[in-house]
C-alpha positions in Angstrom: -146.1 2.6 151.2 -146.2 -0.3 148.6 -146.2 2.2 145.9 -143.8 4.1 147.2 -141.1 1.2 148.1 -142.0 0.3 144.2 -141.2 3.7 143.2 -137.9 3.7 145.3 -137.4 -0.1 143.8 -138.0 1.3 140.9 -136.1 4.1 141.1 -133.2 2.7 142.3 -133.0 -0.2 139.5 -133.5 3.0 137.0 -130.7 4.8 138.8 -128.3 1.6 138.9 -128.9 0.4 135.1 -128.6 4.0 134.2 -125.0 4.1 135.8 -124.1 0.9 134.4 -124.9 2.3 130.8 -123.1 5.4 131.4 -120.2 3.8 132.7 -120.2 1.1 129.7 -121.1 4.0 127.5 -118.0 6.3 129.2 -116.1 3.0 128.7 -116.6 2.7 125.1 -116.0 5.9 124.5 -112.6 5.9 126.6 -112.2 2.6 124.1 -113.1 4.6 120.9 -111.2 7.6 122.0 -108.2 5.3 122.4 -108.1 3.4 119.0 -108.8 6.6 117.4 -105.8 8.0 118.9 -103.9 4.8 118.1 -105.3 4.8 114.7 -104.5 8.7 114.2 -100.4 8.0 115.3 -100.4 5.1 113.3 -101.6 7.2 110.6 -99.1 10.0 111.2 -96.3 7.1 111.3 -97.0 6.1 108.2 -97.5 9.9 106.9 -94.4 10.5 108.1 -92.3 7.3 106.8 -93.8 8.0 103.3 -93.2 11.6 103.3 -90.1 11.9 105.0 -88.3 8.8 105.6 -89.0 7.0 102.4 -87.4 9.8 100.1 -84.7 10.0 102.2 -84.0 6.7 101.8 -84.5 6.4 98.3 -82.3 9.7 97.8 -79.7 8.1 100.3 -80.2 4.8 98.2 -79.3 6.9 95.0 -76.3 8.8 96.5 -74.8 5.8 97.6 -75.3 3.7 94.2 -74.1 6.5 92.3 -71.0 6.3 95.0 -70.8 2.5 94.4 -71.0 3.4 90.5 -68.0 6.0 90.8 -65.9 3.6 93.3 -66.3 1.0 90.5 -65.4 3.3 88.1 -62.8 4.6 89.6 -61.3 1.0 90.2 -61.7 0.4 86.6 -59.8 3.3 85.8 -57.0 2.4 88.1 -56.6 -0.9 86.7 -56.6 0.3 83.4 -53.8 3.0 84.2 -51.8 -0.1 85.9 -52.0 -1.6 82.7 -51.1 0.8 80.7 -48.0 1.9 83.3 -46.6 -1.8 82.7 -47.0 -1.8 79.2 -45.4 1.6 79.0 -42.7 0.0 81.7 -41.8 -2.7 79.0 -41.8 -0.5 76.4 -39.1 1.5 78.4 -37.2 -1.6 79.3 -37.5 -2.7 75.6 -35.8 0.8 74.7 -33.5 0.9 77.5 -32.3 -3.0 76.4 -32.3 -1.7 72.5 -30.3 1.5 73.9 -27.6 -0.6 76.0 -27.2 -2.6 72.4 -27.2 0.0 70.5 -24.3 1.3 72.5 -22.2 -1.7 72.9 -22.6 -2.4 69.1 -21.5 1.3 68.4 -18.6 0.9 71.1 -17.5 -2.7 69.2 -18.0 -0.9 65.9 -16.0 2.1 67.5 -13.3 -0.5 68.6 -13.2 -2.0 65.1 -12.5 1.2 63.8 -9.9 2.3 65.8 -8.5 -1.5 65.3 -8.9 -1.1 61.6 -7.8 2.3 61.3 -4.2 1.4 63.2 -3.8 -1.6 61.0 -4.1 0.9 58.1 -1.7 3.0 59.4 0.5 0.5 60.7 0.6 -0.7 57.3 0.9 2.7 55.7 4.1 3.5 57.9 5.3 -0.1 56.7 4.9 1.0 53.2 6.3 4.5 53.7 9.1 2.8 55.7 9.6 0.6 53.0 9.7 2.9 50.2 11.7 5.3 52.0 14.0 2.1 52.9 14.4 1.8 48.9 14.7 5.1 48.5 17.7 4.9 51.0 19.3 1.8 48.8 18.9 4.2 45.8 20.1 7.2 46.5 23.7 5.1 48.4 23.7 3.7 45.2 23.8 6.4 43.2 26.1 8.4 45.5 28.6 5.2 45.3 28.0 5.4 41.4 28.4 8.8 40.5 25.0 8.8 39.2 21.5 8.3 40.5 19.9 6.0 38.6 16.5 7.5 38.5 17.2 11.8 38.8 13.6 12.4 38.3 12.9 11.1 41.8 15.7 13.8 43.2 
């Protein structure tokens, strides 16, 4: 019965370790299983943020600099066309200033003339008026004479 209680004893610890190693073994396999898994989604994550994620970004990265690069651009383009509308706006008020004084010196010169051009004739008709007053004094004389005294005038 000895050998058979050692054999049972013996059994039993066999039987025992034995479950312990397959459960530490079942355990580390559970572990190994895990941190494969956790290494394999890592793995995908990164896949996936290299192949997807990081060209999009760098594309998205692109559009919008070449956005930033046509806003600036654009801005550049509107300042430049400000500039050149208030230089063209002087420019216009320098012609439309030139045109007013062009006009009021062609208005004065206007006015000059028609000044000059009735002293002229005022003095014209004084002349005339003058010569027709001696013309007058002449031709009484003569009629009171008999004679006139130049005929070639008549």
């Amino acid at each position: 019965m000895k050998k058979f209680l050692l054999a049972a004893l013996v059994f039993a610890s066999v039987f025992t370790l034995g479950t312990k190693t397959a459960k530490a073994d079942a355990a580390l396999d559970a572990a190994t299983n895990f941190a494969n898994l956790q290494n394999n989604y890592l793995n995908a994550t990164i896949d996936y943020y290299r192949n997807y994620e990081i060209p999009v970004m760098n594309q998205y990265s692109a559009a919008m600099s070449d956005q930033i690069s046509q806003a600036l651009a654009a801005n550049f383009q509107a300042k430049t066309m400000y500039s050149q509308a208030l230089a063209r706006q002087s420019v216009n008020d320098f012609q439309l200033s030139m045109n007013y004084d062009t006009a009021m010196m062609n208005l004065n010169t206007q006015y000059q003339n028609l000044m000059n051009m009735s002293l002229y004739n005022y003095q014209n008709n004084m002349n005339q008026g003058y010569v027709n007053y001696l013309e007058n004094v002449n031709r009484a004389y003569g009629f009171m004479m008999g004679q006139p005294l130049f005929p070639q005038y008549q």
